[in-house]
Phi, psi and omega in degrees: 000127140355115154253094220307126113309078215264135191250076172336125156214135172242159158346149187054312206339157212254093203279332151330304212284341188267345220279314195294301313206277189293330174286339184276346194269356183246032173264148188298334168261020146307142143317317180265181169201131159295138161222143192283149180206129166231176215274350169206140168356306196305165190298167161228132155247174209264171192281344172283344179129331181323098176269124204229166197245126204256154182277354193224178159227193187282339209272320202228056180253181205269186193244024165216155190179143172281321176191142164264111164299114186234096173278126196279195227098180165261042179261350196310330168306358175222072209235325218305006170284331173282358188278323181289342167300297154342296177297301147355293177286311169280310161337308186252033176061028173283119156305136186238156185246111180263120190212144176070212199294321189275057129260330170323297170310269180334301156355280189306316198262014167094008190277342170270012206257000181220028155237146185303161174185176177240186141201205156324324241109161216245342182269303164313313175327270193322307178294319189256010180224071169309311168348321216294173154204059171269351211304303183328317162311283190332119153225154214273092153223186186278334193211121143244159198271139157231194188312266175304327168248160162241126153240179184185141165302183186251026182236019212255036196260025206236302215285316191285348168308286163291345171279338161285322178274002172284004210247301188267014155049024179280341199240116150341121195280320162316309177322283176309279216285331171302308189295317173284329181285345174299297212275321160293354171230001168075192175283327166218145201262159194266000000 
């Protein structure tokens, strides 16, 4: 049996952001299958048009689940329903993954502020997350890893991507590193 990934989507989400991520963990000799989880039944879409029907809500998720994905867009300002899911994930040691505005999110409610971490940026942190008090932490990369989170800018779904499957260790680290380099130089490199 498949062991779930559970994927955060809200209204806007950044359907980019998803896109490496969920295929590779949802190739048939995978270990894992992604299932989608948003804050109600209803479809949600994506800032590209995608309407996705999601499998879980916060009311109805399953009570094992491998890592949580917190996918950025512009819904994250009404997200704040996600938080005991979160608290949660760190109490019983589920990794969680961020990327974009849900790094934003992380930031604002104080979950970046004593771990190394990225975001959009360290000036956007400050502005759009007044809470934070992370900046010592902060490094300028596309993706970083700590014990429990993951973050990444939003320009980062290729780095955040290999960092989740390094992180749920179902994939070989050759395998993971192969795999980015394929999809970062392409067939030729220019």
């Amino acid at each position: 049996m498949k062991k779930e990934v559970l994927m955060f989507l809200s209204n806007g989400y950044a359907d980019w952001e998803s896109g490496y991520i969920s295929a590779e963990l949802n190739k048939q000799e995978s270990e894992y299958k992604v299932r989608t989880v948003a804050l109600t039944s209803d479809n949600v879409k994506s800032m590209g048009g995608f309407t996705v029907v999601p499998d879980y809500t916060l009311d109805s998720l399953p009570a094992q689940y491998e890592m949580l994905i917190l996918i950025g867009g512009t819904g994250w300002n009404d997200n704040s329903a996600i938080t005991p899911m979160i608290e949660k994930c760190l109490q019983e040691s589920v990794p969680i993954a961020a990327i974009c505005d849900a790094t934003t999110f992380l930031a604002e409610h104080g979950y970046l502020d004593n771990i190394p971490h990225t975001g959009n940026s360290l000036d956007y942190l400050k502005q759009n997350a007044p809470n934070y008090k992370g900046e010592a932490n902060y490094i300028e990369k596309q993706a970083v890893s700590s014990e429990y989170i993951i973050t990444a800018n939003g320009t980062a779904s290729l780095e955040f991507a290999r960092e989740v499957m390094k992180k749920l260790e179902g994939f070989p680290i050759e395998t993971v590193e192969g795999w980015y380099n394929f999809f970062k130089d392409g067939f030729y490199q220019e």
